[in-house]
Predicted model as a PDB file, atoms N, CA, C, CB and O in Angstrom, pLDDT in the B-factor column:
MODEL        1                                                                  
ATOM      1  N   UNK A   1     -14.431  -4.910 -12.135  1.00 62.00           N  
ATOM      2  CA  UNK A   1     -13.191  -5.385 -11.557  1.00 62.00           C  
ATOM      3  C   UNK A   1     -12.019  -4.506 -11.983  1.00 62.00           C  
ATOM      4  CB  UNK A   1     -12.942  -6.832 -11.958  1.00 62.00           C  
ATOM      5  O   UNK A   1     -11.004  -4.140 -11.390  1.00 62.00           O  
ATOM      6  N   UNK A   2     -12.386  -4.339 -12.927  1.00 83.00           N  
ATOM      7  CA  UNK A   2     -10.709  -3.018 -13.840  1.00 83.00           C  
ATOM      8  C   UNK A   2     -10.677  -1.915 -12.648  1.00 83.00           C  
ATOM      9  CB  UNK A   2     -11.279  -1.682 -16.058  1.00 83.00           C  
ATOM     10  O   UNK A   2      -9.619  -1.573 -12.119  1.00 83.00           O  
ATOM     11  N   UNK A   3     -12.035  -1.356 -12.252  1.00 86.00           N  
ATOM     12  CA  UNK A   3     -12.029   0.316 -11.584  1.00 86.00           C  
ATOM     13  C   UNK A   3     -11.419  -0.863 -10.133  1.00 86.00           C  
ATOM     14  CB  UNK A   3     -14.227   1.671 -11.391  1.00 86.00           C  
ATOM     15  O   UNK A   3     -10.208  -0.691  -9.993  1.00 86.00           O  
ATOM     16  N   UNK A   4     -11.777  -1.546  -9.485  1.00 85.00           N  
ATOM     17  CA  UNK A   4     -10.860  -2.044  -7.965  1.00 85.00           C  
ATOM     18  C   UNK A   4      -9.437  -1.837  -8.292  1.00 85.00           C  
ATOM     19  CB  UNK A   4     -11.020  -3.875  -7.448  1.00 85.00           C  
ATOM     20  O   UNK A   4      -8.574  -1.274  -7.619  1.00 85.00           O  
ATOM     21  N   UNK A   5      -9.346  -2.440  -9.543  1.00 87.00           N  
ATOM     22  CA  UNK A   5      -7.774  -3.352  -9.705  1.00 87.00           C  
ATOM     23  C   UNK A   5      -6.755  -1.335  -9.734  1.00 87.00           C  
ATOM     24  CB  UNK A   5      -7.637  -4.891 -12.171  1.00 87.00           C  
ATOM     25  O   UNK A   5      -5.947  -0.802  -8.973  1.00 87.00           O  
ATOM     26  N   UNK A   6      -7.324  -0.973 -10.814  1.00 91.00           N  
ATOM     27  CA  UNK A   6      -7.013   0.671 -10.659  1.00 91.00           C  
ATOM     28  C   UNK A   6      -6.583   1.370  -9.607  1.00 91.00           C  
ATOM     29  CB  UNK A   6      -8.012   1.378 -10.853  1.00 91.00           C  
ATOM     30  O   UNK A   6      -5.517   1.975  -9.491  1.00 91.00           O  
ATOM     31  N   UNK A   7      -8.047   1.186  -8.337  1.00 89.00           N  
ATOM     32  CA  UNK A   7      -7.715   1.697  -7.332  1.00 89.00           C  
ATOM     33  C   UNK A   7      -6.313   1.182  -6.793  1.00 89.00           C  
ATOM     34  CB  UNK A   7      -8.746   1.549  -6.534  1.00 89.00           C  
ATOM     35  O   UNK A   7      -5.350   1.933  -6.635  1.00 89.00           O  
ATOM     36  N   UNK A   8      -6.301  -0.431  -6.479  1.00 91.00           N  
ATOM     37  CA  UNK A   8      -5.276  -0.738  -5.797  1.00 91.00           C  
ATOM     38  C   UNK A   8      -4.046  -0.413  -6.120  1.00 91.00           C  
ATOM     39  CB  UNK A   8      -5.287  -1.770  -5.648  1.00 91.00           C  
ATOM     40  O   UNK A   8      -3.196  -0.095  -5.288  1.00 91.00           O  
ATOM     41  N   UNK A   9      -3.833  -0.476  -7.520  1.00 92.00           N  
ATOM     42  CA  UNK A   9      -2.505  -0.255  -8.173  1.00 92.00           C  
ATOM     43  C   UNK A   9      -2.402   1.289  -8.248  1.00 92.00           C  
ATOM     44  CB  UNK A   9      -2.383  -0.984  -9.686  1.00 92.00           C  
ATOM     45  O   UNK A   9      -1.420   1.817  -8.769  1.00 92.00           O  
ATOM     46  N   UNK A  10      -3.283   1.910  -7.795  1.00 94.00           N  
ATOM     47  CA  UNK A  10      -2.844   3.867  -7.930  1.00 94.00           C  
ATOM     48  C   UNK A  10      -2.260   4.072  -6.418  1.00 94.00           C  
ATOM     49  CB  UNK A  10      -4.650   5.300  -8.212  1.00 94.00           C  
ATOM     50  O   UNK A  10      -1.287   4.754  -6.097  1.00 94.00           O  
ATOM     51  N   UNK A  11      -3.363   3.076  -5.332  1.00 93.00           N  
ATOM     52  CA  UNK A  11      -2.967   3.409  -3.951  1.00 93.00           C  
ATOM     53  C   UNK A  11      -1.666   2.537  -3.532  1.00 93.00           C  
ATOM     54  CB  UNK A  11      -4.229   3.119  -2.939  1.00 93.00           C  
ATOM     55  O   UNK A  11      -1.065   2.730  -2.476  1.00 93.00           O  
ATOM     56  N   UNK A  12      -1.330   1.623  -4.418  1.00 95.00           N  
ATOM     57  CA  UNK A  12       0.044   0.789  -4.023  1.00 95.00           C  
ATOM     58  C   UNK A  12       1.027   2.318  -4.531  1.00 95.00           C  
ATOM     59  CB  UNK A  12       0.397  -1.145  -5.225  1.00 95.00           C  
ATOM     60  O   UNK A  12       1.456   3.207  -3.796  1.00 95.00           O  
ATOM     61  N   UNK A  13       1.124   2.208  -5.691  1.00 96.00           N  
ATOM     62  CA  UNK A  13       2.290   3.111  -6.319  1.00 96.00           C  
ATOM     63  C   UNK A  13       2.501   4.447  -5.677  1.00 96.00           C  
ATOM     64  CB  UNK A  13       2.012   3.416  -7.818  1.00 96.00           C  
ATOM     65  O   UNK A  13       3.674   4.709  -5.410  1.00 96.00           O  
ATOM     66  N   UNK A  14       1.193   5.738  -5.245  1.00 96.00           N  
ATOM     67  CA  UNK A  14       1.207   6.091  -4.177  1.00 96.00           C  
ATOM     68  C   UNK A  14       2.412   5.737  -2.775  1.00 96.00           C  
ATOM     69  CB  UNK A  14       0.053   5.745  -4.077  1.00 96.00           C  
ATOM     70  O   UNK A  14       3.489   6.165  -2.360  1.00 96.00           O  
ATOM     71  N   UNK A  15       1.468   4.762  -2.462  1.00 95.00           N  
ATOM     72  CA  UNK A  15       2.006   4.682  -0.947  1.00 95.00           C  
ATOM     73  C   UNK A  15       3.582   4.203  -1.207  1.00 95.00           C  
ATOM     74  CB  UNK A  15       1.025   3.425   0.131  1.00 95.00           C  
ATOM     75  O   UNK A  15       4.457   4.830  -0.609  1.00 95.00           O  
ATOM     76  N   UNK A  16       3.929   3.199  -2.012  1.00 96.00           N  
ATOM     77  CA  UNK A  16       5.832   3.179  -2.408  1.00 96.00           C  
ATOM     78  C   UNK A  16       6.099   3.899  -2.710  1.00 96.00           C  
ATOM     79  CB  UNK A  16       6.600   2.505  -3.270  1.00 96.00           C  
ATOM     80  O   UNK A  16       7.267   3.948  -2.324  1.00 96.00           O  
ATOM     81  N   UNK A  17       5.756   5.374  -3.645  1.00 96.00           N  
ATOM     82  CA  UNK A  17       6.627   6.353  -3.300  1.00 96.00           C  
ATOM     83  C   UNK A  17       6.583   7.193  -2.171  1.00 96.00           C  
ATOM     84  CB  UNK A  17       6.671   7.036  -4.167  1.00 96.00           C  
ATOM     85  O   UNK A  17       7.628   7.772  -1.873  1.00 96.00           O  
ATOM     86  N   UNK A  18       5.671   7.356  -1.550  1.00 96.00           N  
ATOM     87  CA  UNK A  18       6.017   8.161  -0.388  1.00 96.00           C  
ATOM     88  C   UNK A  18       6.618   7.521   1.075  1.00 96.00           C  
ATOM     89  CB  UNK A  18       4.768   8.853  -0.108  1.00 96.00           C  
ATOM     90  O   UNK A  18       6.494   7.966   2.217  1.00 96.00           O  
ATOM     91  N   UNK A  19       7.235   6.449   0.645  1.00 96.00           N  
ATOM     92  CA  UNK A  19       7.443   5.488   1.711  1.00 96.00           C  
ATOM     93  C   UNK A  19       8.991   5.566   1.521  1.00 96.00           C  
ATOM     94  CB  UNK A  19       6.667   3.915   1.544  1.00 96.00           C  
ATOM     95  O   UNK A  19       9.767   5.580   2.476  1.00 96.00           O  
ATOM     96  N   UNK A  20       9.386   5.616   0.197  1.00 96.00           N  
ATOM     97  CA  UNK A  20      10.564   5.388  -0.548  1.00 96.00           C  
ATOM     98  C   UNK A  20      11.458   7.111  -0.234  1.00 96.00           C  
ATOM     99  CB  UNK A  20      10.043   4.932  -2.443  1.00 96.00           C  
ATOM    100  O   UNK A  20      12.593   7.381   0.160  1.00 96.00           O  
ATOM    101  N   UNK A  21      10.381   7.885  -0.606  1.00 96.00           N  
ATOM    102  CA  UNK A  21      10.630   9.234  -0.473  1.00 96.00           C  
ATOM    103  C   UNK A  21      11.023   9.588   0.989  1.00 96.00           C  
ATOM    104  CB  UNK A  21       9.435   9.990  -0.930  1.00 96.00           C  
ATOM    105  O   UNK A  21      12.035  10.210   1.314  1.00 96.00           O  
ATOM    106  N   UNK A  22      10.283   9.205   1.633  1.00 96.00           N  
ATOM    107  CA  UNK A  22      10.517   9.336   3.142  1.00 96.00           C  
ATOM    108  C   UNK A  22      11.454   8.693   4.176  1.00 96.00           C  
ATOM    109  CB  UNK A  22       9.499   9.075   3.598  1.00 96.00           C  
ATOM    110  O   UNK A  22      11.732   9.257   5.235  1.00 96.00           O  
ATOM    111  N   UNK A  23      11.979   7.358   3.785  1.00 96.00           N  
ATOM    112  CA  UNK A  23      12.876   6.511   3.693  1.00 96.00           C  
ATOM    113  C   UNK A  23      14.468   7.115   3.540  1.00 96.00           C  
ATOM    114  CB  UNK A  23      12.417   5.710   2.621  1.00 96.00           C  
ATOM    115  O   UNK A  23      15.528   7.142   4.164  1.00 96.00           O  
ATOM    116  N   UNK A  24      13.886   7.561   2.304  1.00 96.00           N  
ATOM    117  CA  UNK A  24      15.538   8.092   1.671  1.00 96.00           C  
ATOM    118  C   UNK A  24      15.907   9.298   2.348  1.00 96.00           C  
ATOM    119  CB  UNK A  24      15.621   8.530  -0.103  1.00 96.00           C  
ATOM    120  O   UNK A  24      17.079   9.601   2.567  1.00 96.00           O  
ATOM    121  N   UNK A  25      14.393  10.358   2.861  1.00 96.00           N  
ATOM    122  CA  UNK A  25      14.727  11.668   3.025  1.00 96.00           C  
ATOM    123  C   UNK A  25      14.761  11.803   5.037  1.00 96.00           C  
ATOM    124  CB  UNK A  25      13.375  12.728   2.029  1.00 96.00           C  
ATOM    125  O   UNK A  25      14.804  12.838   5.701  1.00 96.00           O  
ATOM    126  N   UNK A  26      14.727  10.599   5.450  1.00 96.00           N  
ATOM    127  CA  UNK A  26      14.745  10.550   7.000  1.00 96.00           C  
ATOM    128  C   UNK A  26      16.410   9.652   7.456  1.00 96.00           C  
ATOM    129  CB  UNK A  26      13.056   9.509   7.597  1.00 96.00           C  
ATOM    130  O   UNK A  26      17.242   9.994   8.295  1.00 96.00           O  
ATOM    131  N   UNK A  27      16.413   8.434   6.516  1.00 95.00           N  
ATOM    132  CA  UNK A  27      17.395   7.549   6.660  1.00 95.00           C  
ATOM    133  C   UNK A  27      18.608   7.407   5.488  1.00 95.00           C  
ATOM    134  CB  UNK A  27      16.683   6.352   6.831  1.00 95.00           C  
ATOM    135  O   UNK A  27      19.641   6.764   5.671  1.00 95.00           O  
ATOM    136  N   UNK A  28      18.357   7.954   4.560  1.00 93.00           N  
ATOM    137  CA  UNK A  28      19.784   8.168   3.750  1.00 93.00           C  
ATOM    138  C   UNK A  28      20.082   6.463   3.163  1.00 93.00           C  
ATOM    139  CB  UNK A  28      21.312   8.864   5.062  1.00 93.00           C  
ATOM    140  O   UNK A  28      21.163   6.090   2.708  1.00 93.00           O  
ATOM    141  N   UNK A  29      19.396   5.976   3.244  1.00 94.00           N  
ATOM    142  CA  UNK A  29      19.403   3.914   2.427  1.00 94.00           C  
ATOM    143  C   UNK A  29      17.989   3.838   2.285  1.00 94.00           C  
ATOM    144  CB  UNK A  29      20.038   2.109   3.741  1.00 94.00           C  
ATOM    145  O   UNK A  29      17.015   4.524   2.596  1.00 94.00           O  
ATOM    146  N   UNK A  30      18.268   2.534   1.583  1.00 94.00           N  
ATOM    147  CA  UNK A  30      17.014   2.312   0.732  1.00 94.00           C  
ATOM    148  C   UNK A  30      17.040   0.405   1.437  1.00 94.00           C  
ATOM    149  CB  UNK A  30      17.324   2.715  -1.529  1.00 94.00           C  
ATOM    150  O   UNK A  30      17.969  -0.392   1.310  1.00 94.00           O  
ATOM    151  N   UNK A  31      15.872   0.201   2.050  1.00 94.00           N  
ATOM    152  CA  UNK A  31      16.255  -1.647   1.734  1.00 94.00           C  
ATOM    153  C   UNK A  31      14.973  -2.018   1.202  1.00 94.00           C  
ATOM    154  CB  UNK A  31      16.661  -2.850   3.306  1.00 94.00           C  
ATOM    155  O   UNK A  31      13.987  -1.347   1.505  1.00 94.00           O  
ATOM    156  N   UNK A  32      14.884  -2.941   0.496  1.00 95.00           N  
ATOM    157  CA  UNK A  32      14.297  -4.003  -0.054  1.00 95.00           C  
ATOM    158  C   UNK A  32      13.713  -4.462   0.206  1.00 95.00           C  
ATOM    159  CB  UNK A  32      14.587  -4.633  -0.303  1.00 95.00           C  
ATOM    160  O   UNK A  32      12.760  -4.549  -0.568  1.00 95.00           O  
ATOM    161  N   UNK A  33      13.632  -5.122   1.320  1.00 96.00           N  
ATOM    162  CA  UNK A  33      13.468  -5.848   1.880  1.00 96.00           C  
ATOM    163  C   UNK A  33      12.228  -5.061   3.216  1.00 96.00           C  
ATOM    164  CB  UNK A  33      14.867  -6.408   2.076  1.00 96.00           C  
ATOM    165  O   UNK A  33      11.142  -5.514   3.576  1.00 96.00           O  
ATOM    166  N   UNK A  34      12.706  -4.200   3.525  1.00 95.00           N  
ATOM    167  CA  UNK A  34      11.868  -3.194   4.849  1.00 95.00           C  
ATOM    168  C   UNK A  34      10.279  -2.578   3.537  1.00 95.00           C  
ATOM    169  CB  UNK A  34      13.497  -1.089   5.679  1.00 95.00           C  
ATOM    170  O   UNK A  34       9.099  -2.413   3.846  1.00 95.00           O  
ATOM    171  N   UNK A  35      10.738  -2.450   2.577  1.00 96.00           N  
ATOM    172  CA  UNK A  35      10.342  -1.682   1.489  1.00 96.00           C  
ATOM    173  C   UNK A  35       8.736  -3.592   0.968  1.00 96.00           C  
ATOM    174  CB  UNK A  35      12.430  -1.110  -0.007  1.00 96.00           C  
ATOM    175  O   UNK A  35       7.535  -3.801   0.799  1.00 96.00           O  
ATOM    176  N   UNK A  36       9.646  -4.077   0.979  1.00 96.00           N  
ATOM    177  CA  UNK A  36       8.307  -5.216   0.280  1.00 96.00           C  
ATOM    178  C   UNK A  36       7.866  -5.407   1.648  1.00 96.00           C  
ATOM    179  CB  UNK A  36       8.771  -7.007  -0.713  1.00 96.00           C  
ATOM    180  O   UNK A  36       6.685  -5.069   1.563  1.00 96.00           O  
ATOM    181  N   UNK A  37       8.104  -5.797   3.084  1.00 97.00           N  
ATOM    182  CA  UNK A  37       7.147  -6.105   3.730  1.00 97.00           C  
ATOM    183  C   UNK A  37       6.020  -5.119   4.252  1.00 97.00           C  
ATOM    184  CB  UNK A  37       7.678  -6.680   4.567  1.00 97.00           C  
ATOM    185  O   UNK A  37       4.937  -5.437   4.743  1.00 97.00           O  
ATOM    186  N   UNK A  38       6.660  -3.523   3.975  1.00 96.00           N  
ATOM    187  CA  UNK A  38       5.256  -2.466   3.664  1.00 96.00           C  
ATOM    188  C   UNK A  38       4.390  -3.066   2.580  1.00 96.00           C  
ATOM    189  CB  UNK A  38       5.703  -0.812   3.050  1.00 96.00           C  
ATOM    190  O   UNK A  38       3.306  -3.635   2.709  1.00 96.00           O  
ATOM    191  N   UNK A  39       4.972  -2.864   1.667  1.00 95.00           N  
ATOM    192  CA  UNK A  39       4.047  -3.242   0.377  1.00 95.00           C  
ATOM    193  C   UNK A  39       2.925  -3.887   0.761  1.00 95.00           C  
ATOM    194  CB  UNK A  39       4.697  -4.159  -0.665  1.00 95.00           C  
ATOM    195  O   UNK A  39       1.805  -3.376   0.772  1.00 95.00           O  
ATOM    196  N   UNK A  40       3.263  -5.309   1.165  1.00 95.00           N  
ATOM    197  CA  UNK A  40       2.632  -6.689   1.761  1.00 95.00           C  
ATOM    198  C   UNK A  40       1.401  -6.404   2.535  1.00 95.00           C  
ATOM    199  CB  UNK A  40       3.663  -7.486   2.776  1.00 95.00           C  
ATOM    200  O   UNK A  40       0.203  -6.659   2.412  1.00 95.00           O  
ATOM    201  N   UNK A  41       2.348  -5.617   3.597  1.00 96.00           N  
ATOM    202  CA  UNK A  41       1.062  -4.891   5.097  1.00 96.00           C  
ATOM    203  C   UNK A  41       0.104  -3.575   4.630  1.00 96.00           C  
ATOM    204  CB  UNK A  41       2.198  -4.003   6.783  1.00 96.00           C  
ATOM    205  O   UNK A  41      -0.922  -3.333   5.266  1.00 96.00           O  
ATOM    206  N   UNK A  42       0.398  -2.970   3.791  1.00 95.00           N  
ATOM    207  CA  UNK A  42      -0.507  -1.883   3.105  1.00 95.00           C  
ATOM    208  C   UNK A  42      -0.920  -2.872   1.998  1.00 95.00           C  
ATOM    209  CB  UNK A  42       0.298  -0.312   2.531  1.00 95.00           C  
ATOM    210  O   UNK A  42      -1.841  -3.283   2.703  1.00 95.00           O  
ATOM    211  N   UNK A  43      -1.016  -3.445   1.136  1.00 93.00           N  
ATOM    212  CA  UNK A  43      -1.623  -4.097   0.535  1.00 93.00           C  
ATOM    213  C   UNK A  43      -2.909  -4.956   1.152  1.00 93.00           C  
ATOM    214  CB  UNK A  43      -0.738  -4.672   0.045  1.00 93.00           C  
ATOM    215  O   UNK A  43      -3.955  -5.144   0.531  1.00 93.00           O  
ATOM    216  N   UNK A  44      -2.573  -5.535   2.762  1.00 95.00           N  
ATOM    217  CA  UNK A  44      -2.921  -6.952   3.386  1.00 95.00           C  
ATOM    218  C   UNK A  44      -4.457  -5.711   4.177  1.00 95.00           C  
ATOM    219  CB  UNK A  44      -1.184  -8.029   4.835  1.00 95.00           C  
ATOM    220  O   UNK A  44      -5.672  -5.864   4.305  1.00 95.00           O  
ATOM    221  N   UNK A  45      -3.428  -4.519   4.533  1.00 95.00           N  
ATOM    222  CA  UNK A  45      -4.747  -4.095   5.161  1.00 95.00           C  
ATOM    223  C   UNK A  45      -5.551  -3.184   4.516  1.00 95.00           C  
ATOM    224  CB  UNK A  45      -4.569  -3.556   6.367  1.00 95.00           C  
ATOM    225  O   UNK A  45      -6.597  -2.795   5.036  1.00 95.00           O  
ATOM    226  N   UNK A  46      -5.005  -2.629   2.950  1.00 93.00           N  
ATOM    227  CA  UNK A  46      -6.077  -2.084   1.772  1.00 93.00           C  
ATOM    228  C   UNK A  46      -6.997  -2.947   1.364  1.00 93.00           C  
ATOM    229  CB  UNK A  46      -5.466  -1.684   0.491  1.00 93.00           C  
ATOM    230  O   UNK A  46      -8.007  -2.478   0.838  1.00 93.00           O  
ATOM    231  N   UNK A  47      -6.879  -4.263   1.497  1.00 92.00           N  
ATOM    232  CA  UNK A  47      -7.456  -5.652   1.456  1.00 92.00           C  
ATOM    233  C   UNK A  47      -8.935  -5.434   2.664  1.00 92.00           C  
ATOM    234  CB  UNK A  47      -6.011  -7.002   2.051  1.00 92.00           C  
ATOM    235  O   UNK A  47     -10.123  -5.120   2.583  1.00 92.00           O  
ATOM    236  N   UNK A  48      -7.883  -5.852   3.804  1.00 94.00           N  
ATOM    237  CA  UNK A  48      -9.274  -6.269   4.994  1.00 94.00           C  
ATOM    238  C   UNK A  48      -9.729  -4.690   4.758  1.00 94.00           C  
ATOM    239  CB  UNK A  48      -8.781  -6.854   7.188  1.00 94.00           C  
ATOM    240  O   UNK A  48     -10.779  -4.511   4.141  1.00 94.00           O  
ATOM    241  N   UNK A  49      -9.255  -3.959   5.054  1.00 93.00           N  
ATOM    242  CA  UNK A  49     -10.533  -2.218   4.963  1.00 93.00           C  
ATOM    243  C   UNK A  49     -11.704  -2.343   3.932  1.00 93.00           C  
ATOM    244  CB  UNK A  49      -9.575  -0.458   4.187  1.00 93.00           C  
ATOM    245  O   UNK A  49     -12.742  -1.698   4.082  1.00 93.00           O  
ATOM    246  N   UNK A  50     -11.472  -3.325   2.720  1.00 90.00           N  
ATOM    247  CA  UNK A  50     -12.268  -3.308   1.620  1.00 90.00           C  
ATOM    248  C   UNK A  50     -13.441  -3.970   2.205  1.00 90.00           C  
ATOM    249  CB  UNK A  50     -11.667  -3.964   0.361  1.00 90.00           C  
ATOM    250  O   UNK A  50     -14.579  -3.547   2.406  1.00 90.00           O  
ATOM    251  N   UNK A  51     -12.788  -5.333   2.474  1.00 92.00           N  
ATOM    252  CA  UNK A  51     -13.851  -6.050   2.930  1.00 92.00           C  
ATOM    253  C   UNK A  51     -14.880  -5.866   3.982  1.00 92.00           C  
ATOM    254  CB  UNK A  51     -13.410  -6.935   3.163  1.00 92.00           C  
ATOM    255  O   UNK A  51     -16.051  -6.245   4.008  1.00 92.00           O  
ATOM    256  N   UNK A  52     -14.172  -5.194   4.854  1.00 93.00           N  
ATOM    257  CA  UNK A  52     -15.178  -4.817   6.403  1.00 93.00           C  
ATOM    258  C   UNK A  52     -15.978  -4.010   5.865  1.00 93.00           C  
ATOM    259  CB  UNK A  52     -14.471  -4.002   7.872  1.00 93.00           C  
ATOM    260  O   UNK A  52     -17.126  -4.304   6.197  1.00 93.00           O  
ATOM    261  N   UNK A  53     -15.927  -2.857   4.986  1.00 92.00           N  
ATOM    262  CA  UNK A  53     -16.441  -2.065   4.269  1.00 92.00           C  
ATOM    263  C   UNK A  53     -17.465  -2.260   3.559  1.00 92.00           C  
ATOM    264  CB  UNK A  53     -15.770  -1.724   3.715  1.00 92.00           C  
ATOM    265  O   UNK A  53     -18.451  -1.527   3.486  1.00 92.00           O  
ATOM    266  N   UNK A  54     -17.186  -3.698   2.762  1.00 90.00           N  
ATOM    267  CA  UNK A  54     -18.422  -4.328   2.191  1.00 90.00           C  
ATOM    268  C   UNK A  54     -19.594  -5.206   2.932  1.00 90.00           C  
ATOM    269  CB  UNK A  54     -17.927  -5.134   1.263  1.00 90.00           C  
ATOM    270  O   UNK A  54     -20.779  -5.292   2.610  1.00 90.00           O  
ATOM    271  N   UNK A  55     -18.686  -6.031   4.366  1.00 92.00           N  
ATOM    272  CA  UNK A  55     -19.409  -6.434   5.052  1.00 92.00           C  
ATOM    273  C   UNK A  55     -21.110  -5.741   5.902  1.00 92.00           C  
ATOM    274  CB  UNK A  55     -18.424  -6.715   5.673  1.00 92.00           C  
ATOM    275  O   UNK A  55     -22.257  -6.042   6.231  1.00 92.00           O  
ATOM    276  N   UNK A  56     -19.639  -4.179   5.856  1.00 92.00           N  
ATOM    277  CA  UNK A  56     -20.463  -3.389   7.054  1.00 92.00           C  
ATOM    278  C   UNK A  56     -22.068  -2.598   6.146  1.00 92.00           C  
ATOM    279  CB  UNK A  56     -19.094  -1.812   7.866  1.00 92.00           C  
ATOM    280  O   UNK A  56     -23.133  -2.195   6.615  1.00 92.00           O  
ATOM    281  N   UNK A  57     -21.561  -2.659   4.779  1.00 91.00           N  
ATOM    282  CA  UNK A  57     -22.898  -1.923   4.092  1.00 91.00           C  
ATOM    283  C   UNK A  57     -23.712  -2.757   3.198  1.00 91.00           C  
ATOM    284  CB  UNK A  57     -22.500  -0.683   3.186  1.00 91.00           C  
ATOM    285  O   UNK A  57     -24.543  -2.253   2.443  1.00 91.00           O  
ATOM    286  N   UNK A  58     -23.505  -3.965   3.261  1.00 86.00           N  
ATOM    287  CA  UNK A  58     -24.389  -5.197   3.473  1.00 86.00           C  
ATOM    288  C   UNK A  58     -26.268  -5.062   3.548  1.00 86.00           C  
ATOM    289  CB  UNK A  58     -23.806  -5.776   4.973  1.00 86.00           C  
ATOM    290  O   UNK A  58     -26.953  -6.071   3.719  1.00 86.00           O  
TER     291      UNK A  58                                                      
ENDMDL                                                                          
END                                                                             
């Protein structure tokens, strides 16, 4: 469970900075708010990809 939890938290921190980076370097603001409901939806679908994944090699 540590090596999942790893993955997720290397591919979360990853993907907020280059979201943040890209954000700042396309739009010049930062929100909060636009910023956690990525989080949420890359989190929600690093989630289902796992699972179909496990389903599919079953």
């Amino acid at each position: 469970m540590d090596t999942r939890r790893n993955l997720y938290v290397a591919a979360f921190v990853g993907a907020s900075l280059s979201y943040i980076f890209n954000v700042l370097a396309f739009t010049g603001t930062f929100d909060v708010f636009r910023w956690f409901v990525f989080a949420v939806v890359f989190l929600g679908f690093t989630f289902g990809f796992e699972k179909f994944i496990g389903w599919q090699t079953r």
